[in-house]
C-alpha positions in Angstrom: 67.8 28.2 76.6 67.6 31.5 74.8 69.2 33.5 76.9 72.1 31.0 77.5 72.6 31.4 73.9 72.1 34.8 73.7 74.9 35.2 76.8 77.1 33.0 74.8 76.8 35.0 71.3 77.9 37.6 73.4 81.1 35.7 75.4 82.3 35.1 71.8 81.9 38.7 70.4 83.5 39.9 73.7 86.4 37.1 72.9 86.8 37.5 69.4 87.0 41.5 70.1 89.5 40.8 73.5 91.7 38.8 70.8 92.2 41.2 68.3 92.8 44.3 70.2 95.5 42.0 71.7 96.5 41.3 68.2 97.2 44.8 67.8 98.7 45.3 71.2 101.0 42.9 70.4 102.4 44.6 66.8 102.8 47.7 68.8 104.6 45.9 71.8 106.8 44.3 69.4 107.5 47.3 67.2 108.8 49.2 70.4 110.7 46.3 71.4 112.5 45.8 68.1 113.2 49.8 67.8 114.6 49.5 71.5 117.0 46.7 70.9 117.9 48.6 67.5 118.5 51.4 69.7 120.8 49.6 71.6 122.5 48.5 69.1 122.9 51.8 67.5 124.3 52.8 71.5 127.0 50.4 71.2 127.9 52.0 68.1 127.8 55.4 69.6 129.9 53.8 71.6 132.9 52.4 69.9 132.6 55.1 67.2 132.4 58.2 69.3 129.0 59.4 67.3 125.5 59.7 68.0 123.6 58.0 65.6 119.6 58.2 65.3 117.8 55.4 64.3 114.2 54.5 62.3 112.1 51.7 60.8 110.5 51.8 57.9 107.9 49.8 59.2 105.4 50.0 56.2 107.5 48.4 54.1 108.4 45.8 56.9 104.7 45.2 57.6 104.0 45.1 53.3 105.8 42.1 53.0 104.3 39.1 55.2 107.6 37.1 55.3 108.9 39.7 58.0 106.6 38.6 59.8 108.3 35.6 61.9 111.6 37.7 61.9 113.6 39.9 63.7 113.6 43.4 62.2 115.8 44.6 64.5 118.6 41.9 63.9 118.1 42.5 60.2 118.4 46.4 60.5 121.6 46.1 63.3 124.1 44.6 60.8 124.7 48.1 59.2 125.8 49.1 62.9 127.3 46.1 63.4 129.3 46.6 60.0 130.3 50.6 61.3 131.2 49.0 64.9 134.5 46.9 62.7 135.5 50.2 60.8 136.0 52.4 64.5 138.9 50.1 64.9 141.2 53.0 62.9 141.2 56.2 64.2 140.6 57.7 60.3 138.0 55.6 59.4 136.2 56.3 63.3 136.4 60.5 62.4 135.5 59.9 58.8 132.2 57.8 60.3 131.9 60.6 62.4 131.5 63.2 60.0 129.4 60.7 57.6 127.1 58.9 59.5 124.6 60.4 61.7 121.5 58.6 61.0 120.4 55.0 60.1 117.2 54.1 58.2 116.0 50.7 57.4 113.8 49.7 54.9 112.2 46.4 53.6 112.8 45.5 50.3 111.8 42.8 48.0 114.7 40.7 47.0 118.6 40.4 47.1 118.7 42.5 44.1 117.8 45.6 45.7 119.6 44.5 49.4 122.3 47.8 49.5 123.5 50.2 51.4 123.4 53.9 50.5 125.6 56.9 52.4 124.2 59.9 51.6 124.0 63.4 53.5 124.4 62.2 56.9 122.0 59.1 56.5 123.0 55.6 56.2 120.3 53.3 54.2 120.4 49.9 55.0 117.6 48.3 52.7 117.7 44.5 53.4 116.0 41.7 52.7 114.5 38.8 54.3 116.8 36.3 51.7 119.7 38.4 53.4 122.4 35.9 55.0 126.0 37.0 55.8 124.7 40.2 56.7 127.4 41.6 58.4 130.0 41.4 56.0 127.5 42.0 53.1 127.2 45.8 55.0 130.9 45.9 55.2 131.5 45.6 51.9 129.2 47.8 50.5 130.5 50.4 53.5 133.9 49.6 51.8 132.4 50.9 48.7 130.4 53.9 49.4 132.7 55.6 52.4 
């Protein structure tokens, strides 16, 4: 009977171990997936825009706040792009982009009160929120404003 226990104490070490390095597995698997379909996204902008646009994730302040963690950051962080994508429709607003935009970061932040958008020497800040909703035209305007 002892050793039975003493194989099962182990089974469930073993288990409990085997979960959480899957646990972790699994927050790495889905960081690179969300910074792939960001990537993607930031292609199609490339594009339509004529640019080449880096990408990155701020993923400590993602990770900080636990009610990222049922969403997807990489829909959240695309609406910037998706916001640049509209402007390329004009061929002066596409070569200003060009000459403005060559990286996007995107940062967590607490509330709607700090949910902007800041264009400054080559880098497009796009610091959302989870409370975020109309996104896209959210980005647009505040592109309106800063370009």
């Amino acid at each position: 009977m002892k050793s039975y226990k003493l194989h099962l104490a182990v089974f469930l070490a073993g288990l409990c171990f085997y979960a959480e390095a899957r646990a972790e597995e699994s927050d790495k698997v889905r960081r690179v997936r969300y910074e792939s379909e960001l990537e993607k996204e930031a292609e199609a902008t490339d594009a339509k825009c004529k640019t080449k646009i880096q990408t990155s994730i701020d993923w400590a302040s993602f990770e900080a706040d636990p009610r990222w963690a049922d969403k997807s950051v990489s829909s959240y962080c695309s609406n910037a792009l998706s916001a640049l994508r509209r402007f390329c429709e004009g061929d002066k607003a596409r070569a200003h982009i060009q000459k403005t935009v060559k990286k996007l970061n995107c940062k967590a932040v607490k509330g709607k009160a700090d949910w902007r958008l800041v264009v400054k020497d080559g880098s497009l800040d796009w610091l959302t929120t989870p409370e975020a909703v109309n996104a896209d035209d959210f980005a647009r305007n505040q592109l309106l404003r800063v370009l």
